[in-house]
Steps between C-alpha positions, in 0.01 A plus 500: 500500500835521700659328226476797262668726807256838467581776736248658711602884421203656657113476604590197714205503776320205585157510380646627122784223535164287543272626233453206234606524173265399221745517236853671351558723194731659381510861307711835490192678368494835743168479550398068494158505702265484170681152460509354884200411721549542897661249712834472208830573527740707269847415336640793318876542406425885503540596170242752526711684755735717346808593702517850420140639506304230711451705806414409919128583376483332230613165695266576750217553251546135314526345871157682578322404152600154600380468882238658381413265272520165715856395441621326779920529391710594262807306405809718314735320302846641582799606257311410226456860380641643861490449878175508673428894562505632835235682395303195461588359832397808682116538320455130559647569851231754577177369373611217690482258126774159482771617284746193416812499299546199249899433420594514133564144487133446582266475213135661528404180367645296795294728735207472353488097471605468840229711604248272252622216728410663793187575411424192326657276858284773696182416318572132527471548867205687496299244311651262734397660770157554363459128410581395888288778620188372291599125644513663844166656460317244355555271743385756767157498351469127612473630794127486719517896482617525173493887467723607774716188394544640173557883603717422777733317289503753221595760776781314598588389110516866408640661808185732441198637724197263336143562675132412332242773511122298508242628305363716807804705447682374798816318612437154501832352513855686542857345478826668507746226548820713463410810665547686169230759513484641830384801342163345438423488845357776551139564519505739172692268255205218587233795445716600185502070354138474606392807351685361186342186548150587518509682191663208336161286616283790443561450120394095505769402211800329563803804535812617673702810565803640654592724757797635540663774759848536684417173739481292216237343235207354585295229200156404528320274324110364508447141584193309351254526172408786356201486648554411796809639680616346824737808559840580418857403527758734605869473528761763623842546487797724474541465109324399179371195447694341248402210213590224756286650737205549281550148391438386866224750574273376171497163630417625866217695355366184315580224874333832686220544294386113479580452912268788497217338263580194691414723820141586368410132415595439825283821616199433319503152675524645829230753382260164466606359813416841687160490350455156674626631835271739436221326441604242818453845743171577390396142554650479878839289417720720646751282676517362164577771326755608770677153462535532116633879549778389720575227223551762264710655725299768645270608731108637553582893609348500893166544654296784491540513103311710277426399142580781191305425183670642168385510184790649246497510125702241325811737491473556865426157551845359462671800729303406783534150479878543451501734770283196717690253434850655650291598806374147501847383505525703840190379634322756547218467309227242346386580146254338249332543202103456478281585306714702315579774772826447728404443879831561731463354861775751729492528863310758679822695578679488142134536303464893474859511418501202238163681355593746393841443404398263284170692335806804491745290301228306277321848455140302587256507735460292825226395751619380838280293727417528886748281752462133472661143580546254214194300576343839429598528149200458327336830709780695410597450172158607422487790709861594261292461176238720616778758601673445187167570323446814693879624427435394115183737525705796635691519153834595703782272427730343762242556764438270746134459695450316788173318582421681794488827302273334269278401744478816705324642196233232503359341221440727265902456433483179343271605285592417105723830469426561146141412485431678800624814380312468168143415676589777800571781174158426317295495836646819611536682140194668475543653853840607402394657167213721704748634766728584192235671327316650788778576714345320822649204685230224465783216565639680864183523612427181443796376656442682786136377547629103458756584781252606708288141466228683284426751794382797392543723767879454590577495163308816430689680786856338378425687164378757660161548293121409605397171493236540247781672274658170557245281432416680155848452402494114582160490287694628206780278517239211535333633185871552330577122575127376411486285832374592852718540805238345745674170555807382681615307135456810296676719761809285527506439124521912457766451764736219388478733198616817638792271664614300226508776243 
């Protein structure tokens, strides 16, 4: 706009020299805003100022109602009804808002189609830029790992911070090609996007939001089906996004969300093939299975391993196989599905650690087995179900049992939990119900007599009562239950009950 030779009279700083414009009007209304929408620019030829009773204040409150308001300049049109008023020049001057002065021989009208052209030649390069972004981009995702293709490109497309958040809630991939958001490097701006982003997954519908603060803006945006979210999108930057931006961001969201689909195919293959490996360990092949787990570009965690058997709702299900297949990536672990459970082989050193982080994160139990080598893996992923069955039993979630806890308590832990329970309860009921109406303590001394191998004597002196006292009182709890006590069977019957219950 040189051509039309405006004067910069005051407000000239950088960053509101650099403020776009979305459009120009004109009016000598002394109060315009109900008109104008923020981000326009004002031509008035001041008619509304009258020379004799427009005071300093009076300037300085139409300057104010405009900044106020979102306009980015104002343009005064000179000697048309007088001179530009010092007045004006000094309000602009102090809240710091563009103040040019358009020469009498320059119509409004000139200003404001020159500005159209600007905006019209700027939005011509924006959608030209957004069509060889979008041809950039898409030819990333031809690329073997077509997810970081595609992000990495639209970081460096956008000048903009670009990351994906998986559907665990963590940072799967990062890219910030032009350094723009160092800001985001710090540990609380991730909590702050990941925070963001696990509500966004939390609500299992396709969504985005905005954050904004004084570092910049941060979008996000889910990635996948409705029902099935493979996490979210987010981009950061200094400004807005603006239409050309969005334009390339929709069509990353639909490459991101299919390389993603395409991801799971690819998953649930792998899922099929890791069945097979599985099923190759128990049978004894595993230099075979160590061969085809190099192929895939990986490798069997080392010996001593212990086995963790899982067995997680379908909404957990997903979570800890996402979570399994980036530590897979890694190496450090071996994970199958049988049976419908989830059995993890770890080595011995990583297993307590991998455990429970996992069991923590999927919000499941876990049963870990004793130390083993591969050729092993038969023993010990069936010492992990019965551990998992124990930790199932215990009704605590994320806990994790290992076999060796399960067998220190002997058999009567892998009892049926449930059932046990239920038979123990009826067996023992009508013992209970006579202590609670009686107010005597049939079941302890009981208890104390099994401890004590059916011995009447040191039993009798551990209660400290006679022995005949004793041996009424184990008469009446024989009577109570309707069976005798006599035999080994119906002694540790009365005590697996007493146990279990």
């Amino acid at each position: 706009m040189r051509e039309l030779d405006l004067s910069l009279l005051a407000g000239g700083t950088p960053d509101r020299l650099a403020a776009p414009i979305s459009w120009i009007h004109s009016s000598d209304l002394a109060d315009p805003t109900p008109f104008l929408d923020a981000g326009q620019m004002v031509l008035t030829t001041g008619t509304q100022f009258d020379r004799e009773s427009t005071s300093q204040t009076d300037y300085d409150r139409y300057v104010e109602r405009l900044a106020s308001h979102g306009i980015v300049g104002i343009g005064f049109g000179t000697e048309v009804v007088q001179g530009t008023p010092p007045e004006l020049v000094t309000a602009c001057e102090r809240l710091g808002l563009p103040l040019f002065e358009v020469p009498y021989r320059v119509p409004f009208i000139a200003v404001i189609r020159a500005a159209a052209d600007l905006l019209a030649e700027a939005a011509h390069a924006r959608d030209t830029w957004a069509l060889n972004a979008q041809r950039a981009i898409s030819f990333a995702a031809l690329k073997p790992d077509a997810t970081a293709a595609i992000l990495k490109e639209l970081s460096r497309q956008m000048r903009r911070f670009v990351a994906l958040v998986d559907a665990r809630g963590t940072f799967a991939l990062a890219f910030d090609e032009a350094s723009a958001m160092p800001a985001l490097a710090t540990e609380p701006a991730h909590q702050r996007i990941l925070h963001e982003a696990e509500r966004l997954i939390g609500r299992s519908q396709r969504s985005s939001s905005t954050m904004s603060d004084e570092s910049g803006q941060v979008n996000l945006q889910t990635l996948g089906r409705r029902d099935a979210l493979r996490g979210v999108l987010v981009i950061a930057g200094m400004t807005p996004l603006d239409g050309a931006d969005q334009t390339v961001v929709t069509s990353v969201v639909a490459l991101t969300g299919l390389a993603l689909e395409q991801n799971r195919e690819l998953s649930r293959a792998r899922g099929l093939l890791r069945s097979g490996l599985l099923q190759s360990l128990l049978e004894g092949n595993i230099a075979l299975v160590r061969r085809i787990v190099r192929q895939m570009g990986g490798e069997l965690p080392a010996e001593p391993i212990r086995f963790v058997a899982f067995d997680p709702p379908a909404l957990a299900r997903d979570a800890l196989l996402n979570d399994l297949e980036a530590r897979d990536v890694a190496g450090n672990v071996f994970f199958a599905a049988s049976e419908g459970r989830v059995l993890v082989g770890v080595s011995e050193e990583d297993a307590r650690a991998v455990a429970e982080g996992l069991a923590r994160m999927a919000g499941v139990a876990a049963g870990m087995s004793e130390p083993a080598l591969w050729s092993e893996t038969g023993t010990a992923t069936k010492q992990a179900v019965q551990a998992l069955e124990r930790a199932l039993a215990s009704d605590a979630e994320a806990s994790v049992v290992v076999f060796s806890d399960v067998a220190e308590r002997g058999l009567a832990a892998l009892l049926p939990h449930a059932d046990a329970v239920e038979i123990a309860r009826a067996l023992l009921r009508p013992v209970r119900d006579h202590d609670a109406e009686n107010g005597t303590d049939l079941i302890g001394d009981v208890k104390v007599w099994l401890e004590h191998h059916g011995q009447w004597d040191p039993a009798a002196r551990a209660l400290g009562i006679h022995r005949h006292t004793l041996k009424n009182r184990v008469a009446l709890v024989e009577k109570l239950i309707g069976r005798p006590l006599a035999t080994v069977d119906a002694r540790t019957n009365l005590w697996l009950a007493l146990r279990v219950e």
